[in-house]
C-alpha positions as CSV (number, residue, x, y, z in Angstrom):
1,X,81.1,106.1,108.5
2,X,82.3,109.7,108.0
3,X,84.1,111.5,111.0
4,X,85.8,114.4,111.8
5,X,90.1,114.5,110.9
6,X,91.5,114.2,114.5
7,X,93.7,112.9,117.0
8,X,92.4,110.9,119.8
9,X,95.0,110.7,123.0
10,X,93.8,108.3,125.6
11,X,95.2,106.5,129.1
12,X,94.8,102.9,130.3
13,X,94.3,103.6,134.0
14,X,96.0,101.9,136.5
15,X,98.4,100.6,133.8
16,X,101.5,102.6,132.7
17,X,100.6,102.7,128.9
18,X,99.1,105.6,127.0
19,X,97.5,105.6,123.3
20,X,96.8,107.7,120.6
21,X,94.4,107.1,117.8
22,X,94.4,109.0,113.7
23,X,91.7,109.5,111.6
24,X,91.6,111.3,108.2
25,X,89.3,111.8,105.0
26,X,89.0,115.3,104.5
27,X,92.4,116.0,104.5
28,X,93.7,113.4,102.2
29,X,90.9,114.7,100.1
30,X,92.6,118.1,99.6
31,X,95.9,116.8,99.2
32,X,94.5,114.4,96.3
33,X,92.4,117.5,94.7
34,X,96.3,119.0,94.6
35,X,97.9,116.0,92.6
36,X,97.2,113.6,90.7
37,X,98.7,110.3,92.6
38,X,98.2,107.1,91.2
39,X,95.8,105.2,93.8
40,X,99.0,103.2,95.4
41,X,101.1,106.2,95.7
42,X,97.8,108.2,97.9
43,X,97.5,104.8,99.8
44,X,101.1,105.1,101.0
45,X,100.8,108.8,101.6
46,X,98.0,108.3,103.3
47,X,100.0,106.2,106.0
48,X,102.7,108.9,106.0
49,X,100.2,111.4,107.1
50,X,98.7,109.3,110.3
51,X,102.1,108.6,110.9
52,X,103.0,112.3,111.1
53,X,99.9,113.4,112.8
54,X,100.4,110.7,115.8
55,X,103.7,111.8,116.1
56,X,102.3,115.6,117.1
57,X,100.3,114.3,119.8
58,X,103.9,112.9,121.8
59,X,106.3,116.1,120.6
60,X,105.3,118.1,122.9
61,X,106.6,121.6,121.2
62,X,104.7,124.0,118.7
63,X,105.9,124.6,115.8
64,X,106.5,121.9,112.9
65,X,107.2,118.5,112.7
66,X,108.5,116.9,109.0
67,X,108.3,113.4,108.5
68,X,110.7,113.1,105.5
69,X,111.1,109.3,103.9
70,X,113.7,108.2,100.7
71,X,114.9,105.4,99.2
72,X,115.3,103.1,96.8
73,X,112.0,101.8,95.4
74,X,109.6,103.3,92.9
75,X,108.4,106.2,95.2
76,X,111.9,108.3,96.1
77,X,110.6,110.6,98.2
78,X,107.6,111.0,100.4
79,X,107.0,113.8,103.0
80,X,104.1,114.8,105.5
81,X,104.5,118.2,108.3
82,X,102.2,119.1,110.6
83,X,102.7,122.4,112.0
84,X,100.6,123.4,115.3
85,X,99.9,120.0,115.9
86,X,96.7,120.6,113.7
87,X,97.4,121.8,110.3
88,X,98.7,119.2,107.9
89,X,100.2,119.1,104.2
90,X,102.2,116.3,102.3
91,X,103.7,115.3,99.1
92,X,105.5,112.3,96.8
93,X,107.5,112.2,94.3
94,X,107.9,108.9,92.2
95,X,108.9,107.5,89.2
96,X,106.4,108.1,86.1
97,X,105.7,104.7,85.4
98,X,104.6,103.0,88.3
99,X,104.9,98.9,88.4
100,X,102.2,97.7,90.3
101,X,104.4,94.3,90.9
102,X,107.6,96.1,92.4
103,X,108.2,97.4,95.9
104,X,106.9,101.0,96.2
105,X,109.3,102.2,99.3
106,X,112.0,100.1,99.6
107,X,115.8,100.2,101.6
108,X,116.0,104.0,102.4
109,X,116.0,106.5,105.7
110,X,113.4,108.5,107.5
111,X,114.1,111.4,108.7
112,X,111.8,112.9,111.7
113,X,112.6,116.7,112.0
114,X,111.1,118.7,114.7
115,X,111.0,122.6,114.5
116,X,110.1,124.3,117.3
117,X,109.1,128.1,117.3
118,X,111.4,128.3,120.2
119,X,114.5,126.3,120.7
120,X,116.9,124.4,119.1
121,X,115.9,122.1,115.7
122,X,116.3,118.5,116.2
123,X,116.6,115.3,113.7
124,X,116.3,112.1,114.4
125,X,117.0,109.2,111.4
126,X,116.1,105.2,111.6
127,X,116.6,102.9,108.8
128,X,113.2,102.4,106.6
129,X,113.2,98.6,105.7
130,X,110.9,98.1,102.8
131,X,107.5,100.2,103.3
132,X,107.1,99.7,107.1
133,X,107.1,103.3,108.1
134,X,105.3,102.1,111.1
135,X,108.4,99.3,112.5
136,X,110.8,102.5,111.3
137,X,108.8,104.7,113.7
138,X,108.8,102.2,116.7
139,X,112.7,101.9,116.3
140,X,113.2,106.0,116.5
141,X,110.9,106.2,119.9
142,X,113.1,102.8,121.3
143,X,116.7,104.1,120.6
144,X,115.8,108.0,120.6
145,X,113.2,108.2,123.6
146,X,113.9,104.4,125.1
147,X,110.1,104.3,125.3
148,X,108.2,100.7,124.1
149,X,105.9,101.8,121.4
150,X,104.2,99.8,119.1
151,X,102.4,101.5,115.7
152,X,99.7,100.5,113.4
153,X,98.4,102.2,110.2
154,X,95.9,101.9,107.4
155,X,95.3,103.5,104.5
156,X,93.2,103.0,101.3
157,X,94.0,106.2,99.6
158,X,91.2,108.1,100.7
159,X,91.2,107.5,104.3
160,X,93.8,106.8,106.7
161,X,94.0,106.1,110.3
162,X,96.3,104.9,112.7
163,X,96.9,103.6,116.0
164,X,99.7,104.5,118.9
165,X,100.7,102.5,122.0
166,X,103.2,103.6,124.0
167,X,104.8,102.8,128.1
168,X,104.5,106.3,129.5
169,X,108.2,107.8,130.0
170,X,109.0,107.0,133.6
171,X,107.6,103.5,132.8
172,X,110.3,102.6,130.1
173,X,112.1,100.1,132.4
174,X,110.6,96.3,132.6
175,X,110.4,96.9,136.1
176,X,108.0,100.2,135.8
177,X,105.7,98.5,133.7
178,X,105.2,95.8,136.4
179,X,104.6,97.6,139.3
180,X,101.0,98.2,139.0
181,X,99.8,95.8,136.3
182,X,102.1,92.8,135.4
183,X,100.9,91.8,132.4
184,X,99.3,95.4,131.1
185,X,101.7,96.3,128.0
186,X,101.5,92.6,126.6
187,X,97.7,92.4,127.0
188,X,97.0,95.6,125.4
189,X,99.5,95.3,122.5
190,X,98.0,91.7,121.9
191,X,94.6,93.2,121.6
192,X,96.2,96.0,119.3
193,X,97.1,93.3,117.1
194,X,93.7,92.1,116.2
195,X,92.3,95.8,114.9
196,X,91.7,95.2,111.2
197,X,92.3,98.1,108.3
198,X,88.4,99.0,107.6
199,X,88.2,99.4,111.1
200,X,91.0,101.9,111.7
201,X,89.6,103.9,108.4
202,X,85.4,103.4,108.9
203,X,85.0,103.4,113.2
204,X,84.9,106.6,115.1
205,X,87.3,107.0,118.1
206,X,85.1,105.6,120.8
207,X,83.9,102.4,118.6
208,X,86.7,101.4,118.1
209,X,88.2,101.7,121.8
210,X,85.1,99.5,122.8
211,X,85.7,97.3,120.2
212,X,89.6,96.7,121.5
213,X,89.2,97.2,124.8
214,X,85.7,97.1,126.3
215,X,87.0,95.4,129.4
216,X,89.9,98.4,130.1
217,X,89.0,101.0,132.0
218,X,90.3,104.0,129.7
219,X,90.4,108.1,130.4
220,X,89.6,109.8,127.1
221,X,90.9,113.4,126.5
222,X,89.2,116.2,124.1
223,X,90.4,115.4,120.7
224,X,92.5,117.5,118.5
225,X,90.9,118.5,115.2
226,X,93.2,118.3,112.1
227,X,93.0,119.9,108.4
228,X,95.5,120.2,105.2
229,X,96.5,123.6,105.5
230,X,99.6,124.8,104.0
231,X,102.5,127.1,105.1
232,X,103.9,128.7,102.1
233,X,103.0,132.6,102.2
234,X,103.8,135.0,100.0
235,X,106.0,136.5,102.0
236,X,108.1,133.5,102.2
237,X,108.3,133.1,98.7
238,X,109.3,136.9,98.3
239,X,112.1,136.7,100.9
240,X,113.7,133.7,99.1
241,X,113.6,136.1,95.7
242,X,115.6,138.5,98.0
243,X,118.3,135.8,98.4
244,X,118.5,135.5,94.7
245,X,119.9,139.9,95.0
246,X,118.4,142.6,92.8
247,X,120.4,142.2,89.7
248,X,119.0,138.6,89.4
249,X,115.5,139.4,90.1
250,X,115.3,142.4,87.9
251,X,117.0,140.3,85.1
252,X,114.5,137.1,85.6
253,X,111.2,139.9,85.3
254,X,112.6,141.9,82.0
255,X,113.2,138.1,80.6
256,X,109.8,136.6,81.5
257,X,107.7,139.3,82.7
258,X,107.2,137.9,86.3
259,X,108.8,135.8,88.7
260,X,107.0,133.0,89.0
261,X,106.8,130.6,91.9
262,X,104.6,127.8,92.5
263,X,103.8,125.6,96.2
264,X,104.8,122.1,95.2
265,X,102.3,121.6,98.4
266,X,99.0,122.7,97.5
267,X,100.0,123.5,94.1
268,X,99.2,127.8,94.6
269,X,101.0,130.2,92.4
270,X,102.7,133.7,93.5
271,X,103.7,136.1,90.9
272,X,106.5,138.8,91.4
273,X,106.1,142.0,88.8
274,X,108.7,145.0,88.9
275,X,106.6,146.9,91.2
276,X,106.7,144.0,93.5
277,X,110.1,144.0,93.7
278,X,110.4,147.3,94.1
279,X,108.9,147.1,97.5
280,X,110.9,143.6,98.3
281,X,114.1,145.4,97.8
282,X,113.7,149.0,99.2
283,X,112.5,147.0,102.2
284,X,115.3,145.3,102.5
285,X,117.5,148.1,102.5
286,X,116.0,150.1,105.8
C-alpha cells in the first residue's frame, strides 16, 4: 500500500512511554535514481535512513542531524542527514565487488552528529556490532540520554520503515515507569516484538498502531512529512574554491577550463569559469 514519507510521534496514555513510527518510498526512490547500489547495499541504506529520520523526531533542535556509520565489512561507509527534521539525503560507499555470502557492515563505529543552527555541535559515538544499526542506536540513547529505548527497522531496498519506543525522560528510573502502569514498558515492547518487516514497509501509520496495540489507548500527533532534498548550493561549493586562494583557482580554470565540482549526494554538477571567479574573489575582498 503506497503512503506518504513521514514520521509518526505517538503517546501511550496513562503509561510513561512514547513512540515514533518511519515510513519511506519516495525518498529512497530519489536517492536510488542518484546511484546505482546493488540491491543489498539500498536495503541497508534504507535502514540508515529510518534510523536517521526517527532520530529527528527526539533531537529536539533545527538544524542537521548526520548519522555517519564505518567499519570493517564490505560496505565502509554509510551516511544519512536530515536537516529540518524533514529534508533527507544519504549515501554508501563499498567495495566494487560485493560478496553476497560476507557480512555487509561489520565491527566499526557510528557516529550521531547533531548541528544545530544555534548552539554548540555535539557527537555522540557507540560501537556498531555487525549490521545492527538499530541495538547501536539503543545503546547511544541508554549511556548518552539514560532513556530505555528499544528500535526496530526494515528495509527491502525500496521502502523502509521503522519503529521507536522510548520511557519518556523523567520516566528513565525503574521506579518512574511503575508509578502509573507497572507492567507498561514490558507489555508494549513485547508487543513491539511481534511487528513483522512487510508490515513496517506496506501498513500506514494508523494500521499498524491497531494492529500492535488495539487494546492501548494512544494520543496521535500530526505527522511530519519527509523528502530527499539535498543541501549542497552553489554557494557552498564556491566558498570552499575560495579556501583553495586565487592563484590556485585561476591556475585549475586556465588548465581545464572550469572548475568542476560534483554533489556526491544527488550527484548535481557546478561549474566555476573565470568570470565566476572573478565575482568569488572580488567579493571576498570587501
Amino acid at each position: 500500500m503506497s503512503q506518504a514519507d513521514s514520521n509518526q510521534r505517538f503517546l501511550f496514555e496513562q503509561t510513561e512511554v512514547r513512540g515514533e513510527l518511519t515510513q519511506l518510498g519516495d525518498t529512497l526512490a530519489a536517492i536510488k535514481e542518484r546511484h546505482d547500489y546493488p540491491a543489498n547495499v539500498m536495503q541497508v541504506l534504507g535502514e540508515f535512513v529510518a534510523a536517521v529520520s526517527l532520530l529527528a523526531a527526539r533531537v529536539k533542535v533545527d538544524g542537521s542531524i548526520i548519522l555517519q556509520a564505518q567499519g570493517e565489512g564490505q560496505i565502509n561507509m554509510l551516511m544519512a542527514e536530515i536537516v529540518d527534521h524533514k529534508n533527507i539525503r544519504a549515501i554508501a560507499r563499498f567495495e566494487n565487488d560485493i560478496d553476497q555470502s560476507q557480512p555487509l557492515l561489520s565491527k566499526g563505529r557510528l557516529a550521531i552528529t547533531i548541528e544545530p543552527y544555534i548552539g554548540q555541535r555535539y557527537q555522540g559515538i557507540v560501537e556498531l556490532q555487525k549490521d545492527n544499526v538499530a541495538g547501536a542506536l539503543e545503546d547511544y540513547f541508554e549511556r548518552s540520554e539514560q532513556l530505555k529505548t528499544r528500535i526496530w527497522l526494515a528495509s527491502d531496498g525500496n521502502r523502509a520503515g521503522g519503529l521507536l519506543l522510548q520511557a519518556l525522560p523523567h520516566a528513565a528510573e525503574e521506579s518512574s515507569l511503575q508509578r502509573q502502569d507497572t507492567d507498561a514498558w514490558d507489555r508494549l515492547v513485547h508487543l513491539a516484538d511481534t511487528v513483522k518487516q512487510e508490515e513496517l514497509l506496506e501498513l500506514n501509520s494508523e494500521e499498524l498502531l491497531f494492529r500492535l496495540y488495539h487494546e492501548e489507548q494512544i494520543k496521535v500527533y500530526e505527522p511530519t512529512d519527509l523528502q530527499f532534498n539535498c543541501s549542497c548550493s552553489k554557494a557552498r561549493v564556491a566558498r570552499a574554491i575560495t579556501q583553495l586562494g586565487e592563484t590556485e583557482a585561476r591556475e585549475i580554470v586556465a588548465e581545464q577550463g572550469a572548475i568542476e565540482a560534483d554533489c556526491q549526494f544527488c550527484r548535481h554538477v557546478y561549474r566555476f569559469n573565470n568570470d565566476d571567479l572573478d565575482e568569488m574573489f572580488d567579493s571576498s575582498r570587501h
